[in-house]
N, C-alpha and C positions, 0 to 999 in steps of 0.2 A: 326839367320839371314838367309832367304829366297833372299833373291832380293835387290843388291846396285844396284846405276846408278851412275856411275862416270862423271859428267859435265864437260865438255873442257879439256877431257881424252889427249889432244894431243895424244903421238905416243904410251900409254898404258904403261907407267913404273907405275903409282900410280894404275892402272885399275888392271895389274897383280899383284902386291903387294898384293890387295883387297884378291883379290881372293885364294890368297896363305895363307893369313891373316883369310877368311872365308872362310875353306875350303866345307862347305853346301850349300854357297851362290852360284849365277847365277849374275854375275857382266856384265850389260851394259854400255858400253863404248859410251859417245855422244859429238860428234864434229861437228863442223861447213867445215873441212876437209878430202873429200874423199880419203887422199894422209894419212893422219893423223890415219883415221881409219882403212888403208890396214896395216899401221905399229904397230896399236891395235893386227889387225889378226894374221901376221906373231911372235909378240912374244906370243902373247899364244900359237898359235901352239911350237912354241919351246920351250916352257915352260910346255908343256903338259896342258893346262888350256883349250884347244880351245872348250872342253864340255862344260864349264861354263863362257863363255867369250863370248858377243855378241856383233854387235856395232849396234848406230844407227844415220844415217847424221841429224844434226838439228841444225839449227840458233836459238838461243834464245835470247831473249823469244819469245814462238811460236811454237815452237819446238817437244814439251814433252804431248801432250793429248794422243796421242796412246798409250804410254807407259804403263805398268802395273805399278803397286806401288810397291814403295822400302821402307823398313825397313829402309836403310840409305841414303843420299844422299849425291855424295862425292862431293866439287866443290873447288877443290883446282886452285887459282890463276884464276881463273874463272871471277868474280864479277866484276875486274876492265876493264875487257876486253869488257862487255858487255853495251851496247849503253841503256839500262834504267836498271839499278840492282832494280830498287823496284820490275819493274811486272815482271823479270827474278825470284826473292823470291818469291814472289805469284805464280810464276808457278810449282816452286819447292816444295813450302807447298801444291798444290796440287797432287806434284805424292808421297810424305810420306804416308807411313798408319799411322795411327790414333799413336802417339807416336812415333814414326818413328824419326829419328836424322838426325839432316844437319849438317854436317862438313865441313868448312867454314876453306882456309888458304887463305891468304891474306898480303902484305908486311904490316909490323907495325910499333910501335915505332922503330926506331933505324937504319931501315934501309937503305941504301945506296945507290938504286936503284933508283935516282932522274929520270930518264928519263920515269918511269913505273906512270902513273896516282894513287891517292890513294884515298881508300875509307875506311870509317868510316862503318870498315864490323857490328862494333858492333851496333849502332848508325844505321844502316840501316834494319840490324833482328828485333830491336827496333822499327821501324819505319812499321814493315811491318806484325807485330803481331808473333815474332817467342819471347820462351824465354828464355836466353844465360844460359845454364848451366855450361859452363865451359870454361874457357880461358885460354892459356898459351901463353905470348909471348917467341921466343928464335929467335936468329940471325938475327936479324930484320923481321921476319916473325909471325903473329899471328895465333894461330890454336882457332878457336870457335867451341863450339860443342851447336847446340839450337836443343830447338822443339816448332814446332808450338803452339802458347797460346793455355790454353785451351778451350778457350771460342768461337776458330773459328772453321767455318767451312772447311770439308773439303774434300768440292766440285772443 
């Protein structure tokens, strides 16, 4: 792994984990909060990670054309928060390289979080040409791991 991009990093506990996780990688951190992203900064520096920790301000979808391409893309609790999750998927199949992984958590069967909107994370990779490699649900939370079908492109 060269390059994750962690989507709606909030304050960077999943962004530092990454990073600690791939210790090779260059983890971008991207929020839609400048307050969100300073708290990105300040724990990588105290983490020692601030070499390979970047952040970048972005509303998505919309957001993500500058960016280089990631090997993984991480968008934990992400999808529900966002105002069209299909072209937010379509923007994210475009920053993957070619095989590249979307790791996708999202509340699931079971959970308790009535107040929190819910989407059919599976049912929408489906919907948007990624193909689900791998599911686990546990505490009411589902983790998806897809890759873009092969058949599209990935412009």
């Amino acid at each position: 792994m060269k390059r994750i991009i962690d989507v709606g990093s909030g304050s960077g506990v999943g962004t530092c984990e990454l990073a600690l996780r791939f210790p090779h990688a260059h983890v971008v951190a991207v929020d839609a909060s400048e307050a969100m992203l300073g708290r990105v900064s300040q724990r990588s520096r105290e983490l020692r990670l601030a070499d390979r920790v970047s952040t970048h301000l972005a509303e998505l979808p919309g957001g993500l054309p500058q960016l280089a391409p990631a090997d993984i893309v991480f968008a934990s609790m992400f999808l529900h928060h966002t105002p069209d999750a299909d072209e937010a998927l379509r923007e994210l199949r475009r920053v993957l390289v070619p095989d590249g992984l979307l790791v996708v958590i999202e509340h699931g069967p079971g959970s308790t979080n009535d107040h929190v909107p819910r989407i059919d994370a599976v049912a929408a990779l489906a919907a948007n040409n990624y193909d689900v490699i791998g599911e686990r649900v546990s505490s009411g939370r589902s983790l998806i791991v897809a890759r873009a079908a092969s058949n599209q492109d990935f412009v």
